[in-house]
N, C-alpha and C positions, 0 to 999 in steps of 0.2 A: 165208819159209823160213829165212834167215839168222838170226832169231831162234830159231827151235826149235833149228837148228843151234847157235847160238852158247850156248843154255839143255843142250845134251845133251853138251858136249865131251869129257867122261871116257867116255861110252861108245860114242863117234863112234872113237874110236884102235885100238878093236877088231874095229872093222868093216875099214878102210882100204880100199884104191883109190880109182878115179874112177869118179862115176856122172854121163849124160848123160840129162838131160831133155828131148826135145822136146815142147814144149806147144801141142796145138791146132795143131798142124802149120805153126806161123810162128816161134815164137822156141823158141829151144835157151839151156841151163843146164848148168853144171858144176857137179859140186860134186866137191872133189878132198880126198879123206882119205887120202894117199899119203903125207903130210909128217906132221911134228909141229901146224902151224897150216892146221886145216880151212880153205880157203879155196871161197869160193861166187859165181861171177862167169856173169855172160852171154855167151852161146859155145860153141863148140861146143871138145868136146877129142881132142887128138891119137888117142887111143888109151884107149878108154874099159872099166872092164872090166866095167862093164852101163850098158846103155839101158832105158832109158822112153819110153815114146810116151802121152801124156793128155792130153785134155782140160782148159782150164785149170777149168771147173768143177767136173770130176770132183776135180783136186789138191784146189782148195779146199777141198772135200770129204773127203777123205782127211786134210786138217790138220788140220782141225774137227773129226775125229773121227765125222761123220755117214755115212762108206761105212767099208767093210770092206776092205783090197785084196784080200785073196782072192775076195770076190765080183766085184769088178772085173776081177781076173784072168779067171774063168769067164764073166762077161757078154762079154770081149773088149774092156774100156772100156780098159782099161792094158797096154801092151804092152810086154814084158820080153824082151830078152835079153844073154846074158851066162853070167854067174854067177846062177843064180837063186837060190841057197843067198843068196847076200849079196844079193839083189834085194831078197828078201822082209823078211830083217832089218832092213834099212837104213829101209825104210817102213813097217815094227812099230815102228823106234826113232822116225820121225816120228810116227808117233800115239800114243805114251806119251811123250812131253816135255814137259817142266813147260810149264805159260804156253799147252800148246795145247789 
């Protein structure tokens, strides 16, 4: 993910905030677009202004370009809240990024 992140950065700045990841219900991810340098580290964050909850296959999945999130949404595989306005963007802009 660092990689797509670090391949999308001009249109990571328009997104902004923090978004957490819990994956597969053992490890949690940041990824913090609040600053000028996206930064993406393991952990969980202060005060996030959307969550995820997936499966780490399903992510995989969703980087590859092999699921939809909105169907994942509807099956109940990915679980958002927040802002879902910027939920959804944010993991549109992960599956249009060069390199993925």
């Amino acid at each position: 993910m660092t990689t797509v992140l670090g391949s999308s950065r001009p249109e990571l700045a328009r997104f902004g905030g923090v978004y957490r990841f819990k994956i597969s219900g053992t490890r949690t991810f940041t990824c913090d677009l609040s600053t000028h340098e996206p930064t993406f580290y393991e952990g969980p964050s202060r005060d996030p202004d959307v969550w995820f909850e997936i499966a780490d296959t399903d992510l995989l999945d969703l980087l590859a370009n092999l699921q939809n999130v909105t169907a994942l949404y509807k099956q109940g595989r990915i679980k958002m809240k927040g802002d879902l306005r910027r939920a959804f963007g944010f993991v549109g802009l992960l599956q249009v990024a060069p390199g993925n």
